[in-house]
N, C-alpha and C positions, 0 to 999 in steps of 0.2 A: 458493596464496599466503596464508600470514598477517600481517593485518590487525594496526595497534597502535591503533589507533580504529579505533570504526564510522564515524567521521567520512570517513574515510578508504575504504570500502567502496561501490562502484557501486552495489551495490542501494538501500544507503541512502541514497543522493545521487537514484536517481530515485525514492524514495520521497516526497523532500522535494518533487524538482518537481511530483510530485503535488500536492502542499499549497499548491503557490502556485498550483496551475492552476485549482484547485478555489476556493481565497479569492477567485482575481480573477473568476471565473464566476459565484458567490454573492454577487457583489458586488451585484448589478441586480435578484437574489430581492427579490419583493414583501417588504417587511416584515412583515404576518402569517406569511412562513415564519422570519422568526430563530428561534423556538422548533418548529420543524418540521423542511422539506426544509432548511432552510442547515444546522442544527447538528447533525442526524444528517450530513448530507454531509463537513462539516467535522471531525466529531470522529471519523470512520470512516477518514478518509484521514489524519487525525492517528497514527493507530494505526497505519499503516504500518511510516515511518521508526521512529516510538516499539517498537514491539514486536521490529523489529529491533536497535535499539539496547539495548534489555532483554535478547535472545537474547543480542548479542556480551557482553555484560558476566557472563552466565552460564559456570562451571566446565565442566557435564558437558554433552556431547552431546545428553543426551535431556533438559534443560534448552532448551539451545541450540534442538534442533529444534520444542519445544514453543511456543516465541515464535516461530519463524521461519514454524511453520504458523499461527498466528495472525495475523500480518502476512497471509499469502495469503488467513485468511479475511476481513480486515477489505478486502484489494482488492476481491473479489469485493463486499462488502457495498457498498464504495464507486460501483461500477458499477452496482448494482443500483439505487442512492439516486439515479444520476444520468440509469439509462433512465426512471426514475418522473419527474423533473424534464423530461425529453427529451419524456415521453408528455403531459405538462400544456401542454407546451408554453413551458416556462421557458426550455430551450437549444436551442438552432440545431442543425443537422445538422450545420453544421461544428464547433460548441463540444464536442457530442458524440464525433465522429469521433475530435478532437486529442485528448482526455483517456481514451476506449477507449482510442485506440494505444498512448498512454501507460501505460494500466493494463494489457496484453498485453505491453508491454516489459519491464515492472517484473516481472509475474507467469513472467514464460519468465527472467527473471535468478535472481527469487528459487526457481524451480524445479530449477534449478543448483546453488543453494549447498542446497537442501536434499538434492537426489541428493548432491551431493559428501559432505556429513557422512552422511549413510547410509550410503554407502558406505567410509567411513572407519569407521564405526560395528562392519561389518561383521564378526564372527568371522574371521580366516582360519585357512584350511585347513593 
């Protein structure tokens, strides 16, 4: 299926609810992390939707895939920022759980659109 915005794009729609899940979570961060655990966490999951939305606006393929592995790496980084938050003791087991799931959803979507353009990408025979 193509897209006429990324607006328009599942992946990018739950890239965004990442960004609210993550703002409303960072909300209750002690204040000596605003320049820490909040703004790495926030500016990582920023990169999501963003990076995907950089991909779709891209011509070639290997553009396109180039920001779309990006966004997978900035999930990944986004989880990472949050079991460190989970380990200090900032989030709850449940705040953790919702926003993993969250980021396992987003990552097995945008693992799709990246096989799919691979695949497209493809030589044929």
């Amino acid at each position: 299926m193509a897209f006429t915005s990324f607006e328009n794009m599942p992946v990018w729609k739950k890239g965004m609810e990442l960004v609210e899940q993550i703002y409303a979570i960072t909300e209750q961060l002690p204040k000596k992390e605003d320049y820490g655990l909040t703004s790495q966490l926030r500016r990582s999951a920023l990169s999501v939707p963003g990076n995907i939305a950089e991909g779709f606006g891209r011509k070639h393929t290997k553009d396109k895939l180039r920001f779309y592995y990006n966004s997978r790496g900035s999930l990944a980084e986004t989880k990472s920022h949050l079991l460190c938050g989970h380990g200090v003791g900032y989030f709850t087991n449940e705040q953790c759980s919702q926003v993993t799931h969250h980021i396992q959803a987003t990552w097995k979507e945008l693992n799709a659109l990246i096989r799919a353009l691979e695949n497209h990408a493809q030589p044929q025979p």
